[in-house]
DRENDO-1510 file (C-alpha; in Angstrom, 1 decimal, always signed):
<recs>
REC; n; res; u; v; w
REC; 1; UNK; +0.0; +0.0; +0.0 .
REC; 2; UNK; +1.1; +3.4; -0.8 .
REC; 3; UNK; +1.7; +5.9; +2.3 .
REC; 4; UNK; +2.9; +9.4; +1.8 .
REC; 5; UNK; +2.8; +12.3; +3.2 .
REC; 6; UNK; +1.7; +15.3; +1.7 .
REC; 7; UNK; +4.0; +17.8; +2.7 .
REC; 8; UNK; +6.4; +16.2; +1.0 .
REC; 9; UNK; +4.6; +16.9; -2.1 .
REC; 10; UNK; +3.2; +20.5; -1.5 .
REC; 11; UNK; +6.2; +22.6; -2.5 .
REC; 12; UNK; +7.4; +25.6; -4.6 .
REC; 13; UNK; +7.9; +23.1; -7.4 .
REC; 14; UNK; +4.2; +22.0; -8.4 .
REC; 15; UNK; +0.9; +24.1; -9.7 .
REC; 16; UNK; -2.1; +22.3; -10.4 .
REC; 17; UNK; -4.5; +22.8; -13.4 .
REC; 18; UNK; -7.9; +22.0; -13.3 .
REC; 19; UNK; -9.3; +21.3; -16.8 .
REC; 20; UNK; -12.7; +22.9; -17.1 .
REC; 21; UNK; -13.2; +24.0; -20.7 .
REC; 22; UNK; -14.8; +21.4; -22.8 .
REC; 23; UNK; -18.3; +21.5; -24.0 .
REC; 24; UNK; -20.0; +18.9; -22.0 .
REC; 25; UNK; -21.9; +18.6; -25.3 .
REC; 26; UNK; -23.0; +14.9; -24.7 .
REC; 27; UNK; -24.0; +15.9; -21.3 .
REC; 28; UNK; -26.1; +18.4; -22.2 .
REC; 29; UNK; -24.7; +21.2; -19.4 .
REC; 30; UNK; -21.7; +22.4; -18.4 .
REC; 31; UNK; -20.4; +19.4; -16.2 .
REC; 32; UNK; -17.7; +22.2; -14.0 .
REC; 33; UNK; -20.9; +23.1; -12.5 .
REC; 34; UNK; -22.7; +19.6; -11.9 .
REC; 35; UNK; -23.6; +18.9; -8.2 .
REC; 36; UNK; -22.2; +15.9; -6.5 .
REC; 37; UNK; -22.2; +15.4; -2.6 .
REC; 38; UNK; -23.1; +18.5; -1.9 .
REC; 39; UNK; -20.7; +20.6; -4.2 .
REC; 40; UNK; -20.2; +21.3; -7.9 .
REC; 41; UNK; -17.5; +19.2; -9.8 .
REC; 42; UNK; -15.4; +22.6; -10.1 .
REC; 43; UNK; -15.0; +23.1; -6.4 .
REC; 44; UNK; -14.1; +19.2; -5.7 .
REC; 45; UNK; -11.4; +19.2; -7.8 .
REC; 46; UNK; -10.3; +22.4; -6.5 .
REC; 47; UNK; -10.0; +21.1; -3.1 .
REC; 48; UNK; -8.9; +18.1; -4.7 .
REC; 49; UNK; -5.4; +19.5; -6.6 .
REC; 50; UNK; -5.3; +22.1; -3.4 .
REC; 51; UNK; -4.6; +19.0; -1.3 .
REC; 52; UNK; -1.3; +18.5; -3.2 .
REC; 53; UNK; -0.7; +21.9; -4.8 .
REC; 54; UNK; +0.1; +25.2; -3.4 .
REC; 55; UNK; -0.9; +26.6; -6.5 .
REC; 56; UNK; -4.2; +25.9; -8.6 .
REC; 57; UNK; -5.8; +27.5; -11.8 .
REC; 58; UNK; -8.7; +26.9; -13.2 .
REC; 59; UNK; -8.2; +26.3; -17.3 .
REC; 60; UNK; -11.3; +27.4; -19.5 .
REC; 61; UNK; -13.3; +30.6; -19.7 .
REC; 62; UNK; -12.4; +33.6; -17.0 .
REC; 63; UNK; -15.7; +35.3; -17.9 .
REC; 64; UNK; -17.1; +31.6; -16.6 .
REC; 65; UNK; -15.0; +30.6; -13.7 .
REC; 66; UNK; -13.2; +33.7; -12.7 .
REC; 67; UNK; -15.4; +34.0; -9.5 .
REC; 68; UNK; -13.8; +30.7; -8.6 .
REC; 69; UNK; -10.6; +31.5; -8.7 .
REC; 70; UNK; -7.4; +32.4; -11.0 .
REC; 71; UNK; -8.1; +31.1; -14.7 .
REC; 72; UNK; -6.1; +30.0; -17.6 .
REC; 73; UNK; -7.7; +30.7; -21.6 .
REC; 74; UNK; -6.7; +28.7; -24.1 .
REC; 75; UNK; -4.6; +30.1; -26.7 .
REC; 76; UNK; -5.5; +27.9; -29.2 .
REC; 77; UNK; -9.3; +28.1; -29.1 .
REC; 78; UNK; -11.8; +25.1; -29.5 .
REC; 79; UNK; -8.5; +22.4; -29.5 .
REC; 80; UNK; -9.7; +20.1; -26.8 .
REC; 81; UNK; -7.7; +19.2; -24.0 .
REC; 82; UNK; -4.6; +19.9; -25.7 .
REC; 83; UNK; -5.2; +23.0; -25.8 .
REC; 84; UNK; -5.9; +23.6; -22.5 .
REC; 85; UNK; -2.7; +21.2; -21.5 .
REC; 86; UNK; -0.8; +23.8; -23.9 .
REC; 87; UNK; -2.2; +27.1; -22.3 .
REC; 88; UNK; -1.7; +25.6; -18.7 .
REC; 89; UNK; +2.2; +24.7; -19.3 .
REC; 90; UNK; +2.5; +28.2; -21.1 .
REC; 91; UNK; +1.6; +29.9; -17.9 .
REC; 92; UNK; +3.9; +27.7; -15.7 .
REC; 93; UNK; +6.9; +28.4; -13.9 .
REC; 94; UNK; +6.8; +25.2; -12.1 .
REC; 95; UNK; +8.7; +21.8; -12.2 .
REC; 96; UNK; +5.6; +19.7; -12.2 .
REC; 97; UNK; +2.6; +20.5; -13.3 .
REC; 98; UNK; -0.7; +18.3; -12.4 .
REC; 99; UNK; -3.5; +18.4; -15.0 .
REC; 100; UNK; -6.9; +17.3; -13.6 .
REC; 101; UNK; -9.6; +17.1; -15.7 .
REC; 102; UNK; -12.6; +18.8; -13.9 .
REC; 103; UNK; -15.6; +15.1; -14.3 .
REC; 104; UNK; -12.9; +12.8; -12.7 .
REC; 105; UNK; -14.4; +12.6; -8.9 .
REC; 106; UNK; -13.4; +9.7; -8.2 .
REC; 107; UNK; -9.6; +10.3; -8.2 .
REC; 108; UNK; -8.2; +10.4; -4.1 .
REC; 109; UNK; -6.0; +12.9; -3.1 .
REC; 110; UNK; -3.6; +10.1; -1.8 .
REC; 111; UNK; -3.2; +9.0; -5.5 .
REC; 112; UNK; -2.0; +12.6; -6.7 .
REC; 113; UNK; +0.2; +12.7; -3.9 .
REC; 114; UNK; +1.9; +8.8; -5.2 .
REC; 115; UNK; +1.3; +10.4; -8.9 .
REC; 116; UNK; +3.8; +13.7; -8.2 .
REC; 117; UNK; +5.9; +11.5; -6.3 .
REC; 118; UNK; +6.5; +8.9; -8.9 .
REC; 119; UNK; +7.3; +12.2; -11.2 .
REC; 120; UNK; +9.5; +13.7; -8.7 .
REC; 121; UNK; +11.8; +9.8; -9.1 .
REC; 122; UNK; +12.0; +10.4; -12.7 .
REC; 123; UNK; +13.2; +12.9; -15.7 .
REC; 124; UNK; +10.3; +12.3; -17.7 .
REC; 125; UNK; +8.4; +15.2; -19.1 .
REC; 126; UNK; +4.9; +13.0; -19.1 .
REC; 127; UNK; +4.1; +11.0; -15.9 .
REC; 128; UNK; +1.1; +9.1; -16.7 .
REC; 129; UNK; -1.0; +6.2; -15.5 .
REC; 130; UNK; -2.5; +3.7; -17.5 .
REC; 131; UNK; -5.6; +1.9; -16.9 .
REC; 132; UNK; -8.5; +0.5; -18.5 .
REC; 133; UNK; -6.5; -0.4; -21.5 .
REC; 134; UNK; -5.8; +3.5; -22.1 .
REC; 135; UNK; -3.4; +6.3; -20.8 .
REC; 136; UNK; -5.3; +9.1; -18.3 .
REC; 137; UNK; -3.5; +12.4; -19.8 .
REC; 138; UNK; -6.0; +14.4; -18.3 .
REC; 139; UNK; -4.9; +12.9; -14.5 .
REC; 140; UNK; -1.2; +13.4; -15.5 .
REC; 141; UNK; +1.8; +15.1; -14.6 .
REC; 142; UNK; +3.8; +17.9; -17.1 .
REC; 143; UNK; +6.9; +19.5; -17.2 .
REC; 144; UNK; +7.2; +22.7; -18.6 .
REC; 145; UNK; +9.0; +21.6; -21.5 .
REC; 146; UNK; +5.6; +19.6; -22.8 .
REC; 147; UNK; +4.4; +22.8; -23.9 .
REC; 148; UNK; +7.1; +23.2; -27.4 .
REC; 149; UNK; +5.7; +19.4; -28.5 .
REC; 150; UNK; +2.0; +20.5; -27.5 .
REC; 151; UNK; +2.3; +23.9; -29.8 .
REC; 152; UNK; +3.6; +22.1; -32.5 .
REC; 153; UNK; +1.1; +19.4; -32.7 .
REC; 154; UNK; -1.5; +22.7; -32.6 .
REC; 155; UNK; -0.1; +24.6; -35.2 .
REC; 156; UNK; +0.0; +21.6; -37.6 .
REC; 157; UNK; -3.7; +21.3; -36.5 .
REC; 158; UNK; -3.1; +18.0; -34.2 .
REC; 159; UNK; -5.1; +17.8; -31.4 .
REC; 160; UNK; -4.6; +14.3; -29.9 .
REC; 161; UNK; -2.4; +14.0; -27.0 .
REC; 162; UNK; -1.6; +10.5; -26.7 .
REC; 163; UNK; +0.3; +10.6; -29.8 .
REC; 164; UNK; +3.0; +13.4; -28.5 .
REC; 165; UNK; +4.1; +11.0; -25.7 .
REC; 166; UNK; +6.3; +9.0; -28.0 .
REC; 167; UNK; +8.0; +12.2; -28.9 .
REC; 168; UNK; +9.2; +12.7; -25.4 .
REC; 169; UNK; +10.5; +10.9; -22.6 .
REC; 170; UNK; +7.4; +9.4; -20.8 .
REC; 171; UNK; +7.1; +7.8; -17.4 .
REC; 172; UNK; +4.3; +4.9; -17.7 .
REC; 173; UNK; +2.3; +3.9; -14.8 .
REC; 174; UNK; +0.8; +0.3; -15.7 .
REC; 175; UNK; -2.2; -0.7; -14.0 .
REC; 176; UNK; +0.3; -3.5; -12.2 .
REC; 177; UNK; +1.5; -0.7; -10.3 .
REC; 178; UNK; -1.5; +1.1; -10.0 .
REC; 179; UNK; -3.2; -1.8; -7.9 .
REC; 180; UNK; +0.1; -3.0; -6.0 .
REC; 181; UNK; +0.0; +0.5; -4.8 .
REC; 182; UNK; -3.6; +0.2; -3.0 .
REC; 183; UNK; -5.6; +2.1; -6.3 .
REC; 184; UNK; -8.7; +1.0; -7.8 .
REC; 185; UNK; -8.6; +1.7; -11.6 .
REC; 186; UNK; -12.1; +2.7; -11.6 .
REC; 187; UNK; -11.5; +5.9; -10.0 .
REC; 188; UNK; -10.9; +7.2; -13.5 .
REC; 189; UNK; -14.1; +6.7; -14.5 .
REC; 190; UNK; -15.1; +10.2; -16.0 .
REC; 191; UNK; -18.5; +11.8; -16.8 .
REC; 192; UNK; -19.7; +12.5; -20.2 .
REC; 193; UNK; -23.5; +11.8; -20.6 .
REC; 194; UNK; -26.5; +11.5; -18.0 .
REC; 195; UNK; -26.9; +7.9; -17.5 .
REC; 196; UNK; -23.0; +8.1; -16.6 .
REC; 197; UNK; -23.7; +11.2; -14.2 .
REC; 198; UNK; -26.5; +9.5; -12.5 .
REC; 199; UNK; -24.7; +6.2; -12.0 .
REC; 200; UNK; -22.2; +8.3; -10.3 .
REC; 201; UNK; -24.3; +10.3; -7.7 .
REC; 202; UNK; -25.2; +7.0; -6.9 .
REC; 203; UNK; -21.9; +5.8; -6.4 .
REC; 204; UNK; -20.8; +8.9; -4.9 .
REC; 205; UNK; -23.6; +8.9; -2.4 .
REC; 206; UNK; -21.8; +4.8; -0.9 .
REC; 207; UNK; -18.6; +6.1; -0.5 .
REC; 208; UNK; -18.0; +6.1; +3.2 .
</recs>
């Protein structure tokens, strides 16, 4: 099981990003604003990265979330979570940088803290886990460096993210690892349409 303690995590060195711009089109409504357990999704994973990080901005729309606290826009408009990984790391003067996609409630603050830790052992520029058969880039860590291969994929009018982790030196973490370490994979489990958001205020609503 994995035991650490947070402190040693919550330096100078780390900013946290909360990804909150896509369209929730398949949802219907903007999901950064979705109640669950009593609070919306935008203010759990606030708390959430502020568990690990000193500092947190919100990436998507200031006119939108600016009450909620400081805010990141894209510079490349409409490209997805690329784009907001891009305008996150352009805005960065820290080592690590923790992207957390704003419908992942699931994800436990004692995971980010293993997940920074794991990129603090390494010099990779992508610390990532894997699970489900699939990397989780939007519950990843970036160094500043990411932002050159992310601007180039944009500007050639590439907008998967996957793709650019063969380009640089990228720290896997396999599911193996992931359950050795005391994690359940489902916690990536993210929300894109109604029948997922209802299965999760139930599932929510049985976690002790």
């Amino acid at each position: 099981m994995y035991d650490h303690s947070v402190n040693d995590v919550k330096t100078s060195g780390v900013a946290a990003f909360i990804l909150a711009g896509g369209k929730s089109s398949r949802m219907g409504r903007d999901k950064a604003f979705l109640q669950l357990g009593g609070e919306t999704l935008l203010c759990h994973a606030l708390k959430l990265a502020g568990s690990v990080a000193p500092r947190v901005r919100i990436v998507g729309d200031a006119e939108k979330f600016a009450a909620f606290g400081p805010v990141v826009e894209d510079v490349y408009r409409d490209r997805g979570p690329l784009g907001g990984i891009h305008a996150a790391l352009a805005n960065t003067a820290a080592d690590l940088n923790l992207m957390l996609a704003v419908d992942l409630p699931f994800v436990e603050s004692r995971f980010l803290e293993f997940l920074l830790s794991e990129a603090r052992q390494t010099s990779a520029i992508v610390t990532v886990p894997r699970a489900d058969k699939g990397l989780q880039p939007l519950c990843a860590v970036y160094r500043q460096t990411f932002a050159e291969v992310a601007e180039q994929s944009l500007r050639e009018g590439k907008n998967k993210i996957d793709g650019l982790f063969a380009k640089v030196e990228t720290r896997v973490i396999d599911e193996e690892q992931l359950v050795r370490a005391g994690f359940s994979i489902k916690m990536f489990r993210n929300l894109n349409t109604p029948k997922e958001w209802e299965k999760a205020r139930h599932d929510f609503s049985q976690v002790p």
